[in-house]
C-alpha positions in Angstrom: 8.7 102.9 20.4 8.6 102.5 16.5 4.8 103.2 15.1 5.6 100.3 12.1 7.4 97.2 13.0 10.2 96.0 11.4 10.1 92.9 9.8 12.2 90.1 9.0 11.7 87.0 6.5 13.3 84.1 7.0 10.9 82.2 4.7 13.0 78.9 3.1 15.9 78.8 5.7 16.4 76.2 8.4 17.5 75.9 11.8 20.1 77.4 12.7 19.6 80.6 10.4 16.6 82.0 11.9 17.5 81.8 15.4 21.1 83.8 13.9 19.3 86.3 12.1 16.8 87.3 14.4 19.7 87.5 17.3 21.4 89.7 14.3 18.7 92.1 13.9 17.8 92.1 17.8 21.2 93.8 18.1 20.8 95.9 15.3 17.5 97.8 15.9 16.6 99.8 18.7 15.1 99.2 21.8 11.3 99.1 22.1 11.0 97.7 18.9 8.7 95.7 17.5 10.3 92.7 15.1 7.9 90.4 13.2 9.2 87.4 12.0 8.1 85.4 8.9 9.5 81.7 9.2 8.6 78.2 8.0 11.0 75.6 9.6 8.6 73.9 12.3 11.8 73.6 14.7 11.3 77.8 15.1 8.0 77.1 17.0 10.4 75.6 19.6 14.2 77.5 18.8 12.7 81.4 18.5 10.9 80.7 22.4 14.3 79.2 23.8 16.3 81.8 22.4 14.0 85.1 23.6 14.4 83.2 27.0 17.8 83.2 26.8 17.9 87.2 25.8 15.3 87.8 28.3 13.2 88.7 26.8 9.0 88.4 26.6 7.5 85.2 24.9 7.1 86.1 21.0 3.0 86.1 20.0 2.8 83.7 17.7 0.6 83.0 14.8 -0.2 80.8 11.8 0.3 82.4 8.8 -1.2 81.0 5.1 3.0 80.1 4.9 4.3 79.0 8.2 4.0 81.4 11.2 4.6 85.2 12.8 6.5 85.7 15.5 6.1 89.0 16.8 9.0 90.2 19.0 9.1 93.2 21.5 13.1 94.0 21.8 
């Protein structure tokens, strides 16, 4: 496992683009990684769930950030 996640903004963008970037990067990084996400489009809080189902993987942790939310990912 990775000591420092890896982290990906997706700050501004809207639905679809952060569902497709964070499937991107899934693919990219190794396994056992640790992916935070930065987003603000309110349909992520239901899109970023839905697709980690679909990978199978674990529900993200989610938190409210002073912009939008954190989505911490375990690949």
């Amino acid at each position: 496992m990775r000591d420092k996640p890896i982290i990906l903004d997706v700050l501004g963008t809207r639905c679809p683009i952060p569902v497709k970037k964070i499937r991107q990067k899934l693919r990219q990084i190794p396994e056992s990684s640790i992916l935070h996400v930065l987003g603000d489009d309110p349909e992520s809080l239901h899109d970023i769930p839905v697709l980690l189902v679909r990978l199978g993987l674990e529900p993200a942790v989610i938190s409210e950030e002073e912009i939008g939310w954190k989505f911490i990912i375990h690949n």
